[in-house]
mmCIF file of the C-alpha atoms, coordinates in Angstrom:
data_MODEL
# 
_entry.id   MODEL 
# 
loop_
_atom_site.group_PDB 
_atom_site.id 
_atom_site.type_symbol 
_atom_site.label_atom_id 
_atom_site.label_alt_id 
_atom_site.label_comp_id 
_atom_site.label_asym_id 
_atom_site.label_entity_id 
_atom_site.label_seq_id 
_atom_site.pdbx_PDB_ins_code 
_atom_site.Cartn_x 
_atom_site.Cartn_y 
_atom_site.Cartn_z 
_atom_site.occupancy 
_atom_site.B_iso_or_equiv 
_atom_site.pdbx_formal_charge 
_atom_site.auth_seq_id 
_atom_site.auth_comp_id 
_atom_site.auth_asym_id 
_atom_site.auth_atom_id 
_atom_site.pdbx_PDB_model_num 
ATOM 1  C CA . UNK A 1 1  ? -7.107  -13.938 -11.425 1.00 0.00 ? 1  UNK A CA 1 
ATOM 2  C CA . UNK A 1 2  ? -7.094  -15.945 -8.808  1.00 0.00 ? 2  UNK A CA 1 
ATOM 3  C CA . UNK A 1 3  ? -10.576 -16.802 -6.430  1.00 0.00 ? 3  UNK A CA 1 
ATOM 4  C CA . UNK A 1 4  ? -11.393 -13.193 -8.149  1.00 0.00 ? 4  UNK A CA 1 
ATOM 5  C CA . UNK A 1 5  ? -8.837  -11.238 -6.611  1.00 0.00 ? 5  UNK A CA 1 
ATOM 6  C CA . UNK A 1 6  ? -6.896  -10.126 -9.697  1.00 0.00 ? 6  UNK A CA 1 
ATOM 7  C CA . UNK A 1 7  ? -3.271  -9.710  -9.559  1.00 0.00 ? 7  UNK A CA 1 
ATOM 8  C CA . UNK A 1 8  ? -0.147  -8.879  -10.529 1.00 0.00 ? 8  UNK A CA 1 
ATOM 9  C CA . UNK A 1 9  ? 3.238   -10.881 -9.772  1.00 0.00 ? 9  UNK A CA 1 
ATOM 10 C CA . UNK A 1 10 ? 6.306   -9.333  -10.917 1.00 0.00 ? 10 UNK A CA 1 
ATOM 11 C CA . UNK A 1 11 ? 9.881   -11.366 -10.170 1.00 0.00 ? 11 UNK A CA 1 
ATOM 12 C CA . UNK A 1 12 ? 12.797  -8.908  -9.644  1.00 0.00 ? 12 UNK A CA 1 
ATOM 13 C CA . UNK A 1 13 ? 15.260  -11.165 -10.617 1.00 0.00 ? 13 UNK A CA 1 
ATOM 14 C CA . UNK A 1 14 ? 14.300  -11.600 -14.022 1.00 0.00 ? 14 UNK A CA 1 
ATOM 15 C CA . UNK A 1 15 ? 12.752  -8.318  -14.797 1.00 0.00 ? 15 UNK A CA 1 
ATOM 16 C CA . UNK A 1 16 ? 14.692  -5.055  -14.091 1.00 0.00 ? 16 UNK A CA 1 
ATOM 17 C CA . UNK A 1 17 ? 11.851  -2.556  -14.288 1.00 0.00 ? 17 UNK A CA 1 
ATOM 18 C CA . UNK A 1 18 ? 10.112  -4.604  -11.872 1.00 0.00 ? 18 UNK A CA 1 
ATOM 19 C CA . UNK A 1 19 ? 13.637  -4.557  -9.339  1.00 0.00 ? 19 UNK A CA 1 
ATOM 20 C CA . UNK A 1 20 ? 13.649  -0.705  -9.756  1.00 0.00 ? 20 UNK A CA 1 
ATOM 21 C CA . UNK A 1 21 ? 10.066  -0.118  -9.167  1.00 0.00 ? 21 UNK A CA 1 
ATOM 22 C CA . UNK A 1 22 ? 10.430  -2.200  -5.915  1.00 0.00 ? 22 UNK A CA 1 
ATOM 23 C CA . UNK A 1 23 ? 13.583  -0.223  -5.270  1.00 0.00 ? 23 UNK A CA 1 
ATOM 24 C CA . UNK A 1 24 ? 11.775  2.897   -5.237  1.00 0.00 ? 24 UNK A CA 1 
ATOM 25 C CA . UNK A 1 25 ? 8.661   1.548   -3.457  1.00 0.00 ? 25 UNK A CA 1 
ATOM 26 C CA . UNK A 1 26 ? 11.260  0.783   -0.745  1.00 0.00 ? 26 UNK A CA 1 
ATOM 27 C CA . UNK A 1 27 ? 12.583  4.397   -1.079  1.00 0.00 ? 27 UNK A CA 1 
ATOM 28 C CA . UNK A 1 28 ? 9.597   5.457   -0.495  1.00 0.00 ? 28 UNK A CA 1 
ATOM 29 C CA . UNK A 1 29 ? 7.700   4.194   2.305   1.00 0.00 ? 29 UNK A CA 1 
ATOM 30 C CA . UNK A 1 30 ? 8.785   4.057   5.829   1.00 0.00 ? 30 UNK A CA 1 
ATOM 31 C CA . UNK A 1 31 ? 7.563   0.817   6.521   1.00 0.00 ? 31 UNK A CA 1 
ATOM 32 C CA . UNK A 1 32 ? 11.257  -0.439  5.348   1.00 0.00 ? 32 UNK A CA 1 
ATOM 33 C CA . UNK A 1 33 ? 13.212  1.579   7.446   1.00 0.00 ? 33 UNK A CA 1 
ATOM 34 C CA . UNK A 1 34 ? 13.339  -1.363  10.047  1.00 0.00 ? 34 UNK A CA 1 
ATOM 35 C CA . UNK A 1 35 ? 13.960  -4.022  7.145   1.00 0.00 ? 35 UNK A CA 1 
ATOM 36 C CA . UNK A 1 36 ? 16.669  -2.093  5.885   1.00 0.00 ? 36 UNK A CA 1 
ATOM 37 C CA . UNK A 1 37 ? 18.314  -1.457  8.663   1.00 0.00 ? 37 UNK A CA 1 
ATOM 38 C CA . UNK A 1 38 ? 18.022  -5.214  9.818   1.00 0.00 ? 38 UNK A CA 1 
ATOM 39 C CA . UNK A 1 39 ? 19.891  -6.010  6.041   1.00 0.00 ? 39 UNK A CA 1 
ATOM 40 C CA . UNK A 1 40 ? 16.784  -7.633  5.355   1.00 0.00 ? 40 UNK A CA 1 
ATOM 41 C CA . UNK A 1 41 ? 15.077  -7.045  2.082   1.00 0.00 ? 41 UNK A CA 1 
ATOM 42 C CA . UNK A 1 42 ? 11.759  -6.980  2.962   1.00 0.00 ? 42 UNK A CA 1 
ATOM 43 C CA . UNK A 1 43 ? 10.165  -10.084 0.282   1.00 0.00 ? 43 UNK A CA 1 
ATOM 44 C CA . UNK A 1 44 ? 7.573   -10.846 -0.056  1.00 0.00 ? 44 UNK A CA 1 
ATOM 45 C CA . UNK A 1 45 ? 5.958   -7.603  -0.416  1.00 0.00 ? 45 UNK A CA 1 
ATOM 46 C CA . UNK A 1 46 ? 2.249   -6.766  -1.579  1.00 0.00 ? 46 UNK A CA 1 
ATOM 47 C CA . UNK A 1 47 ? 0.780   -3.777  -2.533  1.00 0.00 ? 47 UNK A CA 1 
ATOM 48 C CA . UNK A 1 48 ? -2.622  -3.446  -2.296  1.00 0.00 ? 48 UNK A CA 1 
ATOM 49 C CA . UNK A 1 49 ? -4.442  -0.302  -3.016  1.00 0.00 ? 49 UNK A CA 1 
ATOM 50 C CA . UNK A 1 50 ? -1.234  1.609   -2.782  1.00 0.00 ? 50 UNK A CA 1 
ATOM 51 C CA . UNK A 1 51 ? -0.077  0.392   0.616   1.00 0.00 ? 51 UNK A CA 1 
ATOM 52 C CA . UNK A 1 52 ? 2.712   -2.289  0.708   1.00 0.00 ? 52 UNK A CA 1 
ATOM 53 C CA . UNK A 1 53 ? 2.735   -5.468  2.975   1.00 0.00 ? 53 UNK A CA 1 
ATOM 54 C CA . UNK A 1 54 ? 6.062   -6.886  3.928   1.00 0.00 ? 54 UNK A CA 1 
ATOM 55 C CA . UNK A 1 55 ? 7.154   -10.401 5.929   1.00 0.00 ? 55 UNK A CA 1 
ATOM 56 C CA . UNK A 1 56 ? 3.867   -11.382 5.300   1.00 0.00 ? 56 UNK A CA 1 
ATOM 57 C CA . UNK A 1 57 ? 3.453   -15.186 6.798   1.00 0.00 ? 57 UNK A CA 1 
ATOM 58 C CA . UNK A 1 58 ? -0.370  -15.833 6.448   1.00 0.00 ? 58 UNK A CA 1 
ATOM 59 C CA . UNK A 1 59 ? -0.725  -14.083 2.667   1.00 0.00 ? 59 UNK A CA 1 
ATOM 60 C CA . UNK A 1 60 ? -4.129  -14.949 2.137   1.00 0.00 ? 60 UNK A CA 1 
ATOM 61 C CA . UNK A 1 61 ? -5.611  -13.525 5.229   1.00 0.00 ? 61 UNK A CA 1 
ATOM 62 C CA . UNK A 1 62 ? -3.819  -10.259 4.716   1.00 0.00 ? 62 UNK A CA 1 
ATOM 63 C CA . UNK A 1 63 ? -5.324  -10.073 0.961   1.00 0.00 ? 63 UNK A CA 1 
ATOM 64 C CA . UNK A 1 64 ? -8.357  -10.836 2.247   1.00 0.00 ? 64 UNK A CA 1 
ATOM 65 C CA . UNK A 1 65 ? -8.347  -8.105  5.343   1.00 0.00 ? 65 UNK A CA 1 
ATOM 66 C CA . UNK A 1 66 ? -6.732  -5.413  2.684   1.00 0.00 ? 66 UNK A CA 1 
ATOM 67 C CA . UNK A 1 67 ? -9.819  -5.886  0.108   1.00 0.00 ? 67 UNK A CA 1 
ATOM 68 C CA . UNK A 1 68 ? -12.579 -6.770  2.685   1.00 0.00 ? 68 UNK A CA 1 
ATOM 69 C CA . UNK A 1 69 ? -13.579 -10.585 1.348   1.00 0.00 ? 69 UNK A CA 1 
# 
């Protein structure tokens, strides 16, 4: 936990459950249509209450705006 938002952080490279679970978030959601099809990969991503973030440049203001803090 971290200034009481409590969280997660998973690394793909080293944990393959993690890489397929992102793999299928990205299956998922059309928010990575554009990412994909740029041959970008679309990291960092959050997901906060269900809903993924992607490119995200100022992190803690989009945390902050997702849980209202």
């Amino acid at each position: 936990m971290e200034n009481d938002v409590d969280f997660t952080y998973f690394d793909i490279d080293k944990d393959e459950n993690a890489l397929k679970e992102f793999n299928e978030l990205k299956e998922q959601h059309s928010l990575y249509d554009a990412v994909k099809a740029a041959g970008k990969v679309g990291i960092p991503t959050f997901v906060i209450d269900g809903k993924p973030y992607i490119n995200v440049l100022n992190q803690k203001e989009v945390i902050k705006k997702a849980l209202k803090i």
